[in-house]
N, CA, C and O atoms as CSV, one atom per row, in Angstrom:
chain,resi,resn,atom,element,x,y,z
A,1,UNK,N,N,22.469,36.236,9.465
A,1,UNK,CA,C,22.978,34.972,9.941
A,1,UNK,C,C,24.498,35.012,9.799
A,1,UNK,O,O,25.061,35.394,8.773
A,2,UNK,N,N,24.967,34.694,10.629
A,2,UNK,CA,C,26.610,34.857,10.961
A,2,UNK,C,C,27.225,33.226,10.296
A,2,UNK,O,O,26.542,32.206,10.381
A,3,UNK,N,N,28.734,33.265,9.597
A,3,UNK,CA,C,29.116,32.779,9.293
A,3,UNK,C,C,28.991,31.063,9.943
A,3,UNK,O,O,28.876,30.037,9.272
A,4,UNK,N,N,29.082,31.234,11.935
A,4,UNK,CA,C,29.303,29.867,12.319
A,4,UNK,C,C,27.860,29.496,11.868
A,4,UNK,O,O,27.615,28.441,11.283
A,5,UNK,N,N,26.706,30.646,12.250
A,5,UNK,CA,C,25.610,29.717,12.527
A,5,UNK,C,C,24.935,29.000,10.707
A,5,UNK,O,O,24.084,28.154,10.431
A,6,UNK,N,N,25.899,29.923,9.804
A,6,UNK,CA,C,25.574,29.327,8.068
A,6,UNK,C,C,25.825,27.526,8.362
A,6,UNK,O,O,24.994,26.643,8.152
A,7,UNK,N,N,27.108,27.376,8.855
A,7,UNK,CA,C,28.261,26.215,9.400
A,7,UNK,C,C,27.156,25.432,9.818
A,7,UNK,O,O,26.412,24.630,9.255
A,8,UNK,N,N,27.285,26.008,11.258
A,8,UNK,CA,C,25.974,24.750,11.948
A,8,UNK,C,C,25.045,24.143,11.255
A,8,UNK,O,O,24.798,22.941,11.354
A,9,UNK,N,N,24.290,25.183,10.276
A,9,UNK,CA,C,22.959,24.963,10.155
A,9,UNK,C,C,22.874,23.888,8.547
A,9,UNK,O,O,21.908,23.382,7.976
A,10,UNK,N,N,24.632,23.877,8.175
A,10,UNK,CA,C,24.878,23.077,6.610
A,10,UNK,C,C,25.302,21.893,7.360
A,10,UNK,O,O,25.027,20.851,6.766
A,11,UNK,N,N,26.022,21.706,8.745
A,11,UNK,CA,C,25.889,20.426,9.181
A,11,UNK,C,C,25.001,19.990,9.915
A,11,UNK,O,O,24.998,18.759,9.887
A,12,UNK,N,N,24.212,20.429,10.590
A,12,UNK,CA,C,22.935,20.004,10.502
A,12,UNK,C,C,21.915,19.440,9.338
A,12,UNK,O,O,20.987,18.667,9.578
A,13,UNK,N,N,22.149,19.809,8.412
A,13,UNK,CA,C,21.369,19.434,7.251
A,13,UNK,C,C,22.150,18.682,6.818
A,13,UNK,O,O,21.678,18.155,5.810
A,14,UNK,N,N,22.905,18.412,6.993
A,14,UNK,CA,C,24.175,16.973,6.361
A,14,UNK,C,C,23.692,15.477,7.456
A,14,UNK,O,O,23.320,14.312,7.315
A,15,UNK,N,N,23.896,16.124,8.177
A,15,UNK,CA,C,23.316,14.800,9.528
A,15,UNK,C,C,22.234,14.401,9.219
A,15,UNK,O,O,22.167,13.216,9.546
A,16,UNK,N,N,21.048,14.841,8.619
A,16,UNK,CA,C,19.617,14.918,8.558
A,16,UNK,C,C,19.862,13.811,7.406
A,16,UNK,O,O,19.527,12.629,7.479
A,17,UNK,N,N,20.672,14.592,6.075
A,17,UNK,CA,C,20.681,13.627,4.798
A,17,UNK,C,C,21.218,12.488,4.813
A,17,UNK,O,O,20.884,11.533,4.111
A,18,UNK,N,N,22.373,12.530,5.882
A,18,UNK,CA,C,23.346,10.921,5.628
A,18,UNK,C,C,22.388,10.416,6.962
A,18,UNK,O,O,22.885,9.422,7.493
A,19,UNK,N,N,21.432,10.771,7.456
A,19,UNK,CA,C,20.166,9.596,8.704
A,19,UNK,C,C,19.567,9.129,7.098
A,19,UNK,O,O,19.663,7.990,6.640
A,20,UNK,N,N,19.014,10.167,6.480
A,20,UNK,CA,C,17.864,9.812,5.194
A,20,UNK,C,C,18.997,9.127,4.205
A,20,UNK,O,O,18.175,8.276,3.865
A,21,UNK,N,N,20.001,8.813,3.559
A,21,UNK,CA,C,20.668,8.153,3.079
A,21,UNK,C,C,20.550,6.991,3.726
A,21,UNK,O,O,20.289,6.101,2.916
A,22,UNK,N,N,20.635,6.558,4.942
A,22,UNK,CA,C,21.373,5.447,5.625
A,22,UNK,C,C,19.260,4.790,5.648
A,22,UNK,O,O,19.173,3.594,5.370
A,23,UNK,N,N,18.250,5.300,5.855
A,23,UNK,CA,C,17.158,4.840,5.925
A,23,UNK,C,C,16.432,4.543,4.683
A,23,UNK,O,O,15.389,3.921,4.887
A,24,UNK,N,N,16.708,4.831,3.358
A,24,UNK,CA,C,16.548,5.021,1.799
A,24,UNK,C,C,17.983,3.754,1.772
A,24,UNK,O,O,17.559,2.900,2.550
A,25,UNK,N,N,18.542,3.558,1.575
A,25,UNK,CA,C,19.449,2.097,1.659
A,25,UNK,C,C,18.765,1.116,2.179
A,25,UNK,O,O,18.329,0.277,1.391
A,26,UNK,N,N,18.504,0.964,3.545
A,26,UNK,CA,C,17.721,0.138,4.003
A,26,UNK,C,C,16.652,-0.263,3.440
A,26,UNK,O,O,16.443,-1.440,3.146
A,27,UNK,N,N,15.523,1.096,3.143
A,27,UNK,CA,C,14.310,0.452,2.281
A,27,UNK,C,C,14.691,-0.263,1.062
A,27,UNK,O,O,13.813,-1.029,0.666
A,28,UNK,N,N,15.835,-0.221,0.310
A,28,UNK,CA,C,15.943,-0.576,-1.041
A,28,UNK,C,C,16.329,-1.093,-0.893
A,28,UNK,O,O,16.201,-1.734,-1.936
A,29,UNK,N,N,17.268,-1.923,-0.010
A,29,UNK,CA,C,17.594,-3.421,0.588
A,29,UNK,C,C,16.807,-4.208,0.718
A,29,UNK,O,O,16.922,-5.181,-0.027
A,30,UNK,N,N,15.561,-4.197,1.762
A,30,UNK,CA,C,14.702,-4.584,1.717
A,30,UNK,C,C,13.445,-5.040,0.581
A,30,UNK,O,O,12.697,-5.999,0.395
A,31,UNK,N,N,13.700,-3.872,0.046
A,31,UNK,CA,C,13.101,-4.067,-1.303
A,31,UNK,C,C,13.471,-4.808,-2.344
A,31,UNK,O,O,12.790,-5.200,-3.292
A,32,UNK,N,N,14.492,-4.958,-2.127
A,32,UNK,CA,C,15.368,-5.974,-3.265
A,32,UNK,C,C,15.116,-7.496,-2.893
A,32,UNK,O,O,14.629,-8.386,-3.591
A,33,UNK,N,N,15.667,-7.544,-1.381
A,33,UNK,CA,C,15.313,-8.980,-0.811
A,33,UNK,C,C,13.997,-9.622,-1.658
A,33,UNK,O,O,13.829,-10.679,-2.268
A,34,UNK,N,N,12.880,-8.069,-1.295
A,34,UNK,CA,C,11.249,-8.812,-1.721
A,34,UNK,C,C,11.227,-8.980,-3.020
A,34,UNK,O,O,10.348,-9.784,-3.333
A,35,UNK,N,N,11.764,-8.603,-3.830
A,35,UNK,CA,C,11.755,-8.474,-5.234
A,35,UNK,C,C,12.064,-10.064,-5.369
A,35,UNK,O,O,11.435,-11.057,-5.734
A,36,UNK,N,N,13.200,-9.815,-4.943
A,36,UNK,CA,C,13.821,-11.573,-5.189
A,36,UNK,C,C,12.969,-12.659,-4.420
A,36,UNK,O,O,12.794,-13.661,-5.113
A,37,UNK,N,N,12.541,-12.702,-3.487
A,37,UNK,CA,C,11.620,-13.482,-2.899
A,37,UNK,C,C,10.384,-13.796,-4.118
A,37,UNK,O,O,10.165,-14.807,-4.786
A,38,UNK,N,N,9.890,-12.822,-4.085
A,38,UNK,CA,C,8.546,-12.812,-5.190
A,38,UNK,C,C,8.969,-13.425,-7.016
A,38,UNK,O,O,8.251,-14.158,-7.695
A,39,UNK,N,N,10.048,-12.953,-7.338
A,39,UNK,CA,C,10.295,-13.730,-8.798
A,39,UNK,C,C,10.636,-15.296,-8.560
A,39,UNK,O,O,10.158,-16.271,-9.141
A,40,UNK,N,N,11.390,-15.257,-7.761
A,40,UNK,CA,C,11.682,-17.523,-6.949
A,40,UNK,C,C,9.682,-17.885,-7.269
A,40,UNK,O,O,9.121,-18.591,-8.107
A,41,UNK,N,N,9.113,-16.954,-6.079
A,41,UNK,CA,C,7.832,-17.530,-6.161
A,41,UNK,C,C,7.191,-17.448,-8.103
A,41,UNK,O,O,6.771,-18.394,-8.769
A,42,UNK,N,N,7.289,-16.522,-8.376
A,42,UNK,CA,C,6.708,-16.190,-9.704
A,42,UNK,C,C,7.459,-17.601,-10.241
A,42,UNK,O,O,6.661,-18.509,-10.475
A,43,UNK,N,N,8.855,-17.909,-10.465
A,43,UNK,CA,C,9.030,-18.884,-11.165
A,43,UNK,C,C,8.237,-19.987,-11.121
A,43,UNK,O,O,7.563,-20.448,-12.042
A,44,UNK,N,N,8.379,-20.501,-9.704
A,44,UNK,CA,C,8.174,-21.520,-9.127
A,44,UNK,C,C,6.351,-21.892,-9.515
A,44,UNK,O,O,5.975,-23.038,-9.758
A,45,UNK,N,N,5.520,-20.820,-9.504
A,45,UNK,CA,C,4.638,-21.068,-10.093
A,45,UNK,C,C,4.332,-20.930,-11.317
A,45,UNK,O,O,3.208,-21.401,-11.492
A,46,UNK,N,N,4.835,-20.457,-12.400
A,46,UNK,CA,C,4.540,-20.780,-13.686
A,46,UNK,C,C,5.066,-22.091,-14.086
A,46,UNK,O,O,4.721,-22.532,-15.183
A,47,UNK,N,N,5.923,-22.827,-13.276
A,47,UNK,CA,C,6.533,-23.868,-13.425
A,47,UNK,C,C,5.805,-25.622,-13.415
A,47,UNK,O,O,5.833,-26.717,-13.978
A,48,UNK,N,N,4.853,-24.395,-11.701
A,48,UNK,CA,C,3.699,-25.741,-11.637
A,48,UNK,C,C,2.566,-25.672,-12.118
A,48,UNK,O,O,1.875,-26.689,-12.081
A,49,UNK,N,N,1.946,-24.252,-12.813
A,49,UNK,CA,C,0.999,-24.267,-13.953
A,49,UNK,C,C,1.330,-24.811,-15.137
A,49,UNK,O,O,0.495,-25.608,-15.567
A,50,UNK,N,N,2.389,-24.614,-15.873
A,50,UNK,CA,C,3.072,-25.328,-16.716
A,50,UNK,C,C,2.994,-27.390,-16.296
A,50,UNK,O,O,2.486,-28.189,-17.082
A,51,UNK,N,N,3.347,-27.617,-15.530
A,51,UNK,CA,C,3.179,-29.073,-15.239
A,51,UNK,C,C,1.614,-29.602,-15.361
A,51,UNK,O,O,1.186,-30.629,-15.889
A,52,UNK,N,N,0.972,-28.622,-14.740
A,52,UNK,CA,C,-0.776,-28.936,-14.521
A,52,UNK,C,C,-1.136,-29.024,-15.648
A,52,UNK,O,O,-1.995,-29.810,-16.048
A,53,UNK,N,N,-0.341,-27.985,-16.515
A,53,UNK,CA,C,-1.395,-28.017,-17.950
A,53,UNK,C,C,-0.633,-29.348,-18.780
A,53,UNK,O,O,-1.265,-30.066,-19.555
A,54,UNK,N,N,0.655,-29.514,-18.509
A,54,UNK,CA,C,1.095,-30.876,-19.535
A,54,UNK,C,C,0.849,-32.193,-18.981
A,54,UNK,O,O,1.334,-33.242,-19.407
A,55,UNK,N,N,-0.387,-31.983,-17.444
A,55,UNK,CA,C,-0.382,-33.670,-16.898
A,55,UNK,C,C,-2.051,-33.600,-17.012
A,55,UNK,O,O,-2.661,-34.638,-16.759
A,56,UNK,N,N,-2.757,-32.478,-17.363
A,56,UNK,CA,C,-4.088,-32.206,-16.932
A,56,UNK,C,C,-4.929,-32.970,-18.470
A,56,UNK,O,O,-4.508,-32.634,-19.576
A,57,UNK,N,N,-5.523,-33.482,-18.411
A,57,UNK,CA,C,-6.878,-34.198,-19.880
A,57,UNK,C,C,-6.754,-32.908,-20.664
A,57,UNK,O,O,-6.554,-31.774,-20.227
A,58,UNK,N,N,-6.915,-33.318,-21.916
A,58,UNK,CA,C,-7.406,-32.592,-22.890
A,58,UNK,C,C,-8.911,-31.735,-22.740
A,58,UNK,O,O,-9.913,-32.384,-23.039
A,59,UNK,N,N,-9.038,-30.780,-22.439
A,59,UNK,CA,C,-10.467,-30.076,-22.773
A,59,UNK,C,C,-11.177,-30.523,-23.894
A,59,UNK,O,O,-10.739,-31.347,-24.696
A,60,UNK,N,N,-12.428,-29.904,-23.959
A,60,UNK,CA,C,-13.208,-29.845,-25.299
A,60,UNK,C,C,-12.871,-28.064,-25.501
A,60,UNK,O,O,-13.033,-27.182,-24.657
A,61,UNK,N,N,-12.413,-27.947,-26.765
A,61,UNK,CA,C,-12.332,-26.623,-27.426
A,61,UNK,C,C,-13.579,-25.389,-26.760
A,61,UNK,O,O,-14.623,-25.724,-26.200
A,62,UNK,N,N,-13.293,-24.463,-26.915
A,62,UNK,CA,C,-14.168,-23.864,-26.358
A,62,UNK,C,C,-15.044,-23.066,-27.271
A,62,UNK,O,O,-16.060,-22.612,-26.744
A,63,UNK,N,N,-14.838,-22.792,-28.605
A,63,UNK,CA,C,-16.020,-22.502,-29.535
A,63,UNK,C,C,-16.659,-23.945,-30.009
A,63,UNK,O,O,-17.567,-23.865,-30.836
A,64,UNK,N,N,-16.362,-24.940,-29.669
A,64,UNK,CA,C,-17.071,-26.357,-29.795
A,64,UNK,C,C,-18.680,-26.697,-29.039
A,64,UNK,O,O,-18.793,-27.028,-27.859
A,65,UNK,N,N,-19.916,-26.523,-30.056
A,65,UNK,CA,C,-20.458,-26.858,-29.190
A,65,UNK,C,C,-21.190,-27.759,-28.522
A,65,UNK,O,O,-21.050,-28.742,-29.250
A,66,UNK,N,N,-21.872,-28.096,-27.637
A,66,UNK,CA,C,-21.739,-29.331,-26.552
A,66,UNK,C,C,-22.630,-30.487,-27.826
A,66,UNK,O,O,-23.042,-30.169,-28.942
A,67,UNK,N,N,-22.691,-31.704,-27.216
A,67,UNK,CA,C,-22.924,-32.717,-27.737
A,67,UNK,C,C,-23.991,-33.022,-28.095
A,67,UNK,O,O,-24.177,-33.841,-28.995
A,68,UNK,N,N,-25.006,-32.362,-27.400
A,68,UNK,CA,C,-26.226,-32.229,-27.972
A,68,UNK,C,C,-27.014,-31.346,-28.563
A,68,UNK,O,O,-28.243,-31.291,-28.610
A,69,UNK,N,N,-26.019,-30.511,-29.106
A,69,UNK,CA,C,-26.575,-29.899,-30.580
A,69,UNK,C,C,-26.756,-30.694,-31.790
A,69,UNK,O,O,-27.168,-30.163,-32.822
């Protein structure tokens, strides 16, 4: 293999990596967006389980047993 075609064939493989750089950014962009989307939601619902359980009746204990024992 001759010197140009070493050349060609290392920028060719450079073009290939900065396409796969530039498409690996994107996914992890994306991925981040969802990340952040999903913890808002995660908050947002432990927030309203949290409310349910401080507006919801008292249970009966659960090793308690029923009333007509």
């Amino acid at each position: 293999m001759s010197t140009e075609e070493s050349i060609a064939d290392l920028e060719i493989r450079i073009a290939r990596l900065d396409d796969l750089v530039d498409v690996l950014n994107t996914t992890v962009y994306q991925q981040q967006k969802k990340i952040a989307e999903l913890e808002t939601l995660c908050t947002a619902l432990a927030r309203r389980l949290k409310e349910l359980r401080d507006t919801a009746p008292e249970a009966a204990p659960a090793n308690e047993p029923p009333p007509h024992y």
